[in-house]
C-alpha positions in Angstrom: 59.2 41.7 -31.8 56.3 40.5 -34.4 52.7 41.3 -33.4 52.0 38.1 -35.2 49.9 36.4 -31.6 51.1 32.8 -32.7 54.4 34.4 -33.4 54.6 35.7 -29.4 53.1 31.9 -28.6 55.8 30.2 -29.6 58.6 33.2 -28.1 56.9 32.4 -25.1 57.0 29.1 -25.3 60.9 29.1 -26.0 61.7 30.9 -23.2 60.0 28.8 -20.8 61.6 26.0 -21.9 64.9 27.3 -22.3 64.8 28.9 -18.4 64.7 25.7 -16.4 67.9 24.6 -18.5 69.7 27.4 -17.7 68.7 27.7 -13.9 70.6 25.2 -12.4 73.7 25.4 -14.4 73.7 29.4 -13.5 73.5 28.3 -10.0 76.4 25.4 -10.2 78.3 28.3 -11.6 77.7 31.0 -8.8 78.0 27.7 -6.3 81.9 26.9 -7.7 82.6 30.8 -7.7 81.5 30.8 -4.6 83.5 28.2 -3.6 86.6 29.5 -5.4 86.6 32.2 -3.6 86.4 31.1 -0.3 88.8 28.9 -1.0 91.0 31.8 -2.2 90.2 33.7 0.8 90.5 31.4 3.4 93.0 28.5 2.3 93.6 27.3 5.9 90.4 27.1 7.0 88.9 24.7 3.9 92.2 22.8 4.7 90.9 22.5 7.9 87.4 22.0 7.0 89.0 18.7 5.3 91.0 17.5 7.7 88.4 17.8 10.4 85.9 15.7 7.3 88.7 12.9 7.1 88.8 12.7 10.4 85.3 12.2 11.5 85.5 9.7 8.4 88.2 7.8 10.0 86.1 7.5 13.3 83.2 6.2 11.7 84.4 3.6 9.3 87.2 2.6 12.0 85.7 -0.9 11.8 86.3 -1.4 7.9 89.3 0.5 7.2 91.3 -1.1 10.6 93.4 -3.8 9.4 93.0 -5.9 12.4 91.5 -6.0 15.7 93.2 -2.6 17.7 93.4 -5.3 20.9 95.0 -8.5 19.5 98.2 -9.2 21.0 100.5 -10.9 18.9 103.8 -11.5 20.5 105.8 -12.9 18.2 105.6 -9.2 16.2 105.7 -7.4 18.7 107.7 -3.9 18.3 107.2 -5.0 14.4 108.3 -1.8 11.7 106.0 0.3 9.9 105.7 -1.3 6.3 106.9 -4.9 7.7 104.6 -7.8 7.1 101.0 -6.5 7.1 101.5 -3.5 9.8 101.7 -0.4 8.1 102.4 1.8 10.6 104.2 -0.9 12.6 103.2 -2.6 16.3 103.1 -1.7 20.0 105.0 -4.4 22.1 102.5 -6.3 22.4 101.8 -7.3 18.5 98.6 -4.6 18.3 98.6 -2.8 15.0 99.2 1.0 15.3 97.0 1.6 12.6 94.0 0.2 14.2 94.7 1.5 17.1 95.3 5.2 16.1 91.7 4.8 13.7 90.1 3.7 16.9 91.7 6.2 19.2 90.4 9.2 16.7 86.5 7.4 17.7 87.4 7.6 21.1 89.0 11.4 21.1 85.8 12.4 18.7 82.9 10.7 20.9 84.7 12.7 24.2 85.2 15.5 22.9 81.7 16.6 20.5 79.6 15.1 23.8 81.9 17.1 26.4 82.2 20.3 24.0 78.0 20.0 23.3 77.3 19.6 26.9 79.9 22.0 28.6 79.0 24.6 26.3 75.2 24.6 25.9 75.5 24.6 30.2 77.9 27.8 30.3 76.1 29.4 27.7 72.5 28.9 29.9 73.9 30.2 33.2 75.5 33.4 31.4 72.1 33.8 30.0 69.8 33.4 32.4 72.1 35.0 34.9 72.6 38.2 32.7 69.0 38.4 32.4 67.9 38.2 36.0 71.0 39.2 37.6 70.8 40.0 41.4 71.2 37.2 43.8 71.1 34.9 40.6 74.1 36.3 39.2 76.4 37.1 41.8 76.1 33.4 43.1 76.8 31.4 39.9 79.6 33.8 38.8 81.2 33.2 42.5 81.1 29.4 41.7 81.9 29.3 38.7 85.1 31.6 39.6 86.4 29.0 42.0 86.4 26.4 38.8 88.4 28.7 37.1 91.1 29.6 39.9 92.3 25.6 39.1 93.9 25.5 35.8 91.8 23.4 33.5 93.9 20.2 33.2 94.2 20.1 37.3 90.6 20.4 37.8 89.5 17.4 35.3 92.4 15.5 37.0 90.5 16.3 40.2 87.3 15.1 38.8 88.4 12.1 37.2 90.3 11.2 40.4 86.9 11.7 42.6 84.4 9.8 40.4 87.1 7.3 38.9 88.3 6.4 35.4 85.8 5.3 32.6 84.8 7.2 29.5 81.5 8.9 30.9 83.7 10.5 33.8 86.2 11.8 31.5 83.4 13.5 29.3 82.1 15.1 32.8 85.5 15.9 34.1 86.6 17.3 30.3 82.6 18.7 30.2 83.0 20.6 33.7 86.2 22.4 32.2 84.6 24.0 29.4 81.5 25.7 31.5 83.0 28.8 32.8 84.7 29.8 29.6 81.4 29.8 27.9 79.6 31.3 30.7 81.8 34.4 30.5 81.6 34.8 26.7 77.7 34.7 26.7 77.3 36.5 29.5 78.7 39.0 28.3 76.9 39.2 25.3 73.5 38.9 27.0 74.2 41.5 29.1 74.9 43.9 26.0 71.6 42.6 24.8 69.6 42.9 27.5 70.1 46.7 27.2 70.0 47.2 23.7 66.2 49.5 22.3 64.5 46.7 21.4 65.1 44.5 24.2 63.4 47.3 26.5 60.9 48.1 24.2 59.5 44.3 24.2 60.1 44.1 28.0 57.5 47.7 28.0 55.4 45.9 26.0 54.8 43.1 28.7 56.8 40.1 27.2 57.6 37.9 29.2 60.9 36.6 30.1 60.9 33.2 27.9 59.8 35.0 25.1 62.4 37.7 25.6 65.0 35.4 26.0 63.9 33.5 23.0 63.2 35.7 20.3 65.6 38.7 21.4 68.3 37.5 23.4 69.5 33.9 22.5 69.6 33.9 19.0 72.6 36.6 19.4 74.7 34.1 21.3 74.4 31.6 18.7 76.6 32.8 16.5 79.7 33.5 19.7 78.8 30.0 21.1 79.2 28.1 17.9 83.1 29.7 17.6 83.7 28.9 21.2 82.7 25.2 20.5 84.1 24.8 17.2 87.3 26.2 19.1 87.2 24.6 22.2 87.3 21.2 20.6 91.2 21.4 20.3 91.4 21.5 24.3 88.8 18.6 24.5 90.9 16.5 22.6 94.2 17.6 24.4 92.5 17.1 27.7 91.3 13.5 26.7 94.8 12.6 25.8 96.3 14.2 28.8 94.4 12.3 30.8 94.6 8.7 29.0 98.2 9.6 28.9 98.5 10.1 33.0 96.7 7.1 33.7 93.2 8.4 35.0 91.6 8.3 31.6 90.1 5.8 29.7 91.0 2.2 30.7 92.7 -0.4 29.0 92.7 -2.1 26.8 90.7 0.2 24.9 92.6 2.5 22.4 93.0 5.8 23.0 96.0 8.4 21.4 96.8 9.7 24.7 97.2 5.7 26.3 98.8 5.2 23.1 102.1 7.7 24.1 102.6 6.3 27.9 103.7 3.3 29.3 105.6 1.4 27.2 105.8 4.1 24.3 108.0 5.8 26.7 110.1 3.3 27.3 110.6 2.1 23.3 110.8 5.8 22.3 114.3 5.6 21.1 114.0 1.8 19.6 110.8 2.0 18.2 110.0 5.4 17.5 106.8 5.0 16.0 105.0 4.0 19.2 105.0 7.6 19.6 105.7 9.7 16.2 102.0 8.6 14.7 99.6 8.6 18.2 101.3 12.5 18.9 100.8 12.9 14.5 97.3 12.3 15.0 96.7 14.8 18.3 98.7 17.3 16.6 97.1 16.8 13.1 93.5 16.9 14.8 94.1 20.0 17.5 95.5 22.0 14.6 92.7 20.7 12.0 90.0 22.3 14.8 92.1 25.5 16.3 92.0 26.5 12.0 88.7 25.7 11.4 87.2 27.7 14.8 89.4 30.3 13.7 87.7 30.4 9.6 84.2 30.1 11.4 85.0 33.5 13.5 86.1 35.1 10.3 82.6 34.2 8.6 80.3 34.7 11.2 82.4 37.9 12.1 80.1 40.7 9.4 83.2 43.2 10.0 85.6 40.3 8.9 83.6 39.0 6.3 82.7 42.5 4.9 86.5 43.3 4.2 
């Protein structure tokens, strides 16, 4: 290196230049590696990653990409094939398009399903908390109740609901919402309670902390993690539960498309002649379900250290 000051200047100079150039292309490099690598690693849960993209996509611009109007009824092509005329994925037997209807239907399933998921979830996961933490009377009286939701099997017990308050959507997001608590409950609880125990939890509680600032800065931020798996898993049931129940009858009303409303009625009863009243609805429900079962399973696998270490 020259001693030569103006010499040094101008080094200097260079290198401060030539830094900012090379920042962000080093980090669009260790970004792709990244990305490579998880997609290497993990090939199923990117694919579901996209899938779950697409169809949140499809939800949202349901209005432009839909062909037509999900609930025109146009007789005359009624029970029309996929690919004839101007339905591409063919009509119900009343004329509807079952392309509208199933980019509709995936609004529907996605609006039910992220409010009852958010709600059920962030409920279950506050009474295993504060229960945990207090425990006593507290806990021994929520778990009770919330043990006599879980001796009816889930579907049964959102039937039940939906049967006491009536159909419409905000009852099957209750009734679908209702389902989810005790699951959640249990998981968090559980946690908490392993929490609660833990050195530094009874050090802060020694010190005088109060309980909102225990449960806030020591206790909650441990369940985030477990809660956001159970909700990124649950959303497969949601959406199974929202067709189930659009499919019995005590769902969503018509005429208002829904994937489950889609496969009963008169799907049933043209399954054999017009096959596609059912094969694209159940594509969707399967496609979706399995998009959101993968990608609760790759967000356990990266929130997991142990996982993600190996």
């Amino acid at each position: 290196m020259s001693s030569n000051p103006l010499i040094v200047m101008a080094e200097n100079k260079e290198s401060m230049v030539a830094t900012p150039l090379r920042a962000p292309l080093g980090r669009k490099m260790a970004f792709a590696k990244s990305l490579a690598a998880t997609v290497r690693m993990n090939p199923l849960g990117v694919l579901s990653a996209i899938l779950v993209v697409l169809t949140i996509f499809a939800a949202i611009g349901a209005g432009v990409l839909s062909p037509q109007d999900p609930n025109a009824v146009n007789v005359r092509e009624r029970l029309s094939a996929p690919g004839v005329r101007s339905y591409l994925l063919g009509s119900d037997e009343l004329g509807r398009d079952i392309l509208s209807r199933v980019l509709y239907g995936a609004r529907i399933s996605l609006l039910i399903s992220i409010s009852a998921v958010g709600l059920g979830c962030s409920v279950g996961a506050t009474i295993g908390v504060l229960s945990a933490y207090f425990g006593g009377m507290i806990d021994s009286v929520a778990q009770r109740v919330l043990d006599g939701f879980m001796a009816f099997p889930m579907l049964i017990l959102a039937i039940s609901v939906v049967g006491v308050f009536g159909a419409s959507t905000q009852n099957v997001i209750l009734a679908v919402m209702i389902t989810l608590i005790p699951q959640a409950n249990r998981v968090i609880r559980a946690i908490a309670l392993s929490v609660k125990e833990t050195e530094y939890t009874q050090a802060a509680r020694a010190l005088g902390c109060t309980p909102l600032h225990i449960l806030t800065w020591h206790i909650v931020p441990q369940c985030v993690s477990p809660l956001l798996v159970i909700a990124t898993s649950s959303m497969g049931w949601a959406i199974i539960a929202e067709a189930s129940l659009s499919f019995l009858g005590v769902g969503i009303p018509p005429p208002t498309a829904t994937w489950g409303g889609m496969l009963s009625g008169a799907a049933q009863k043209y399954s054999e002649s017009a096959p596609w009243l059912v094969i694209f609805p159940g594509f969707a429900i399967a496609l979706c379900v399995f998009a959101f079962n993968m990608l609760g399973d790759a967000v356990r696998d990266w929130l997991d250290p142990r996982i993600r270490n190996v």
